[in-house]
C-alpha positions in Angstrom: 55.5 -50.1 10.2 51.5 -50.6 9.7 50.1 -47.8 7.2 48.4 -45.7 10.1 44.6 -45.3 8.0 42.1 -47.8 6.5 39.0 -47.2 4.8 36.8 -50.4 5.3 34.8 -49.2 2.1 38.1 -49.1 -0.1 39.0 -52.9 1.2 38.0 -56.4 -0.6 35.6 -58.4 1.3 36.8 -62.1 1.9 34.6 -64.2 0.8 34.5 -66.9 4.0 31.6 -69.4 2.7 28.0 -69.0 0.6 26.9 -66.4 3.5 29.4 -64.8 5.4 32.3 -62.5 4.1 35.0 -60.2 6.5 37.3 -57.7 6.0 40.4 -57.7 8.3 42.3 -55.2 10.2 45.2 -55.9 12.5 48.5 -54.3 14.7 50.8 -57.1 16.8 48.1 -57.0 19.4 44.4 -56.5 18.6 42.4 -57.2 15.4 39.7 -55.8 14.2 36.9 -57.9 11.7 33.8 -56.3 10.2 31.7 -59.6 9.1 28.7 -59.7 6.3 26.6 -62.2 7.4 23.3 -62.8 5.9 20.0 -63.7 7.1 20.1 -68.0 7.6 23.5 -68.2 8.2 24.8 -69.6 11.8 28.2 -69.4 13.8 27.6 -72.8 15.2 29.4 -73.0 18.9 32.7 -72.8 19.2 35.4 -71.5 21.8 38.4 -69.8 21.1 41.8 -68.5 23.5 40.7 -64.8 22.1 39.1 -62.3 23.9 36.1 -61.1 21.9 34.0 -57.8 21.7 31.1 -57.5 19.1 28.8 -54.6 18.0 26.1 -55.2 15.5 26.6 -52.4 12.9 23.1 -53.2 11.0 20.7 -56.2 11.5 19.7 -58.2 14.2 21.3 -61.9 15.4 20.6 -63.8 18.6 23.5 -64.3 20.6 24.4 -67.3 23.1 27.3 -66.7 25.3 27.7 -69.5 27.5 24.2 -70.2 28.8 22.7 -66.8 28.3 21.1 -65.8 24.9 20.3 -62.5 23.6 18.6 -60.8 20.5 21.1 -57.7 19.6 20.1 -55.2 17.0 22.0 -52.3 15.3 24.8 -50.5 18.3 24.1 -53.6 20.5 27.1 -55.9 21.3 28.1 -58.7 23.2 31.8 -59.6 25.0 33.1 -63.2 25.2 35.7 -63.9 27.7 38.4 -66.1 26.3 37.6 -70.0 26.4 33.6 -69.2 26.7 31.0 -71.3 24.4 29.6 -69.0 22.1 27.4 -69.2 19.2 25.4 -66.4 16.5 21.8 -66.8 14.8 21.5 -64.0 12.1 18.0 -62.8 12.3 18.4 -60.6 9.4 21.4 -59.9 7.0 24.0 -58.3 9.9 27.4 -56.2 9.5 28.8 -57.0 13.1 32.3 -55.0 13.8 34.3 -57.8 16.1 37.0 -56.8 18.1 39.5 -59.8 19.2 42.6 -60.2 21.4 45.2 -61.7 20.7 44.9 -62.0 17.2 43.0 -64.7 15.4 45.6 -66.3 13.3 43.3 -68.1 11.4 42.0 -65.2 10.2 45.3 -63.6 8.6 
């Protein structure tokens, strides 16, 4: 069994490259990632099989789902169907809480 509590302030941030770092939070299911990004730094496009939901915690990013782009600021969010083209701009250094389905087993 899974410890039933997490504090994301008590847990190590992952350091992924120069200017993005996550922390990680999972069950069987569902998975939870709270990214730093900073200001400059780019998801380029990419597609995954997971379901995705995003809220930008702090910051502002653009966002291109498929054809449609948006600039998101602090309690906006975005949701990404599974299979969809997406891609993220960060605007200004971002903490962005993503939510995805079935897990990302890259990420583990």
């Amino acid at each position: 069994m899974q410890i039933a509590f997490f504090d994301w302030d008590q847990m190590e941030w992952e350091v992924v490259d120069a200017l993005t770092s996550r922390k990680v939070v999972h069950l069987d299911g569902v998975m939870l990632v709270l990214f730093r990004l900073v200001k400059g730094s780019d998801a380029p496009p990419h597609a995954h099989p997971h379901e995705q939901l995003a809220t930008v915690l702090s910051g502002s990013i653009i966002a291109q789902i498929g054809e449609e782009s948006k600039a998101i600021g602090p309690m906006g969010g975005y949701r990404v169907p599974s299979g969809v083209p997406h891609k993220v701009t960060v605007l200004e250094d971002a903490l962005i809480l993503d939510c995805f389905s079935p897990l990302r087993e890259d990420f583990l």
